[in-house]
C-alpha positions as CSV (number, residue, x, y, z in Angstrom):
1,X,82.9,122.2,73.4
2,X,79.0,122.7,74.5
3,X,79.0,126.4,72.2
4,X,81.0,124.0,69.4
5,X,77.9,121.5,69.3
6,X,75.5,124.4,69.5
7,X,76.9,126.3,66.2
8,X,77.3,123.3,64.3
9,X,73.8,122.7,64.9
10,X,73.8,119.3,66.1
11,X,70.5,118.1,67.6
12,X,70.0,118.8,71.4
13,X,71.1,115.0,72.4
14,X,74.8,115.5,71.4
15,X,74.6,119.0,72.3
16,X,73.8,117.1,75.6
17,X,76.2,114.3,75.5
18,X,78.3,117.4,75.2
19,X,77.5,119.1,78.1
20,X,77.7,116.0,80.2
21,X,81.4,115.3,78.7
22,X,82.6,118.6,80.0
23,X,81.0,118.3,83.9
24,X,82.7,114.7,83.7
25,X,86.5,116.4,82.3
26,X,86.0,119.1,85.1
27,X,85.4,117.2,87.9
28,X,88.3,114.7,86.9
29,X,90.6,118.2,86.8
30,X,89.0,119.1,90.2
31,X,90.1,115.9,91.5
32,X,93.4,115.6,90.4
33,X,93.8,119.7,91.7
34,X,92.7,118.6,95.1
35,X,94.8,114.9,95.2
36,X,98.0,117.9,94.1
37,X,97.3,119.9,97.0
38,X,96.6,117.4,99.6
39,X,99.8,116.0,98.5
40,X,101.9,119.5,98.5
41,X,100.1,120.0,102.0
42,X,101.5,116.5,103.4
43,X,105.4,117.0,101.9
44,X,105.1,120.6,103.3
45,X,104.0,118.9,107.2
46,X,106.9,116.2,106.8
47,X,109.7,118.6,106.1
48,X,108.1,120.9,109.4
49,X,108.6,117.6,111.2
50,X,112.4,116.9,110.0
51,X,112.9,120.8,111.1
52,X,111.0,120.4,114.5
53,X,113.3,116.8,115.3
54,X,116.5,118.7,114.1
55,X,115.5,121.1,116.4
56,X,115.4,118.9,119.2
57,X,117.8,116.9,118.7
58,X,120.2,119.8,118.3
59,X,118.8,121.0,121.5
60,X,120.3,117.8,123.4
61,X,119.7,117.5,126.8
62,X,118.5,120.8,127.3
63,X,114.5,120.3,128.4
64,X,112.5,123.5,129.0
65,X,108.9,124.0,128.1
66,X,109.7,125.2,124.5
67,X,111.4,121.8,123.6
68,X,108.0,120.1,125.3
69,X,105.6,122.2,123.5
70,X,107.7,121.3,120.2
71,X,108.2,117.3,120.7
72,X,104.0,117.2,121.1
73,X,103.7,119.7,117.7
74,X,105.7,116.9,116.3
75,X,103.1,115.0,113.9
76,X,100.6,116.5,115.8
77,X,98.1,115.9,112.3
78,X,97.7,112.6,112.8
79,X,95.9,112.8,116.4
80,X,93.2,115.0,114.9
């Protein structure tokens, strides 16, 4: 867009006004790429969590230190 306004030989305030509409579209696609990940990150943690409680509740009664060390990984995000 900026080299478009620059060939066409438009003076250096809309060459500008350019410039500033292309740092305001990339950081609005920055933006919505980080909201995307953030939000493939927390489906990603939630479907870890239905595993780990399948896991323990599959495991029954049985205790052991595996099945303790699991129930306190168990949304363990939100404490930090």
């Amino acid at each position: 867009m900026f080299v478009a306004a620059h060939v066409a030989g438009l003076p250096l305030s809309w060459q500008l006004l350019a410039g500033d509409a292309m740092t305001a579209v990339t950081l609005l696609l920055l933006a919505l790429l980080k909201n995307s990940e953030l939000r493939a990150e927390h489906a990603i943690q939630r479907k870890l969590d239905a595993l780990a409680a399948a896991l323990l509740e599959g495991r029954g009664a049985e205790g052991g230190q595996a099945a303790e060390d699991l129930r306190k990984a168990i949304r363990m995000e939100d404490e930090t």
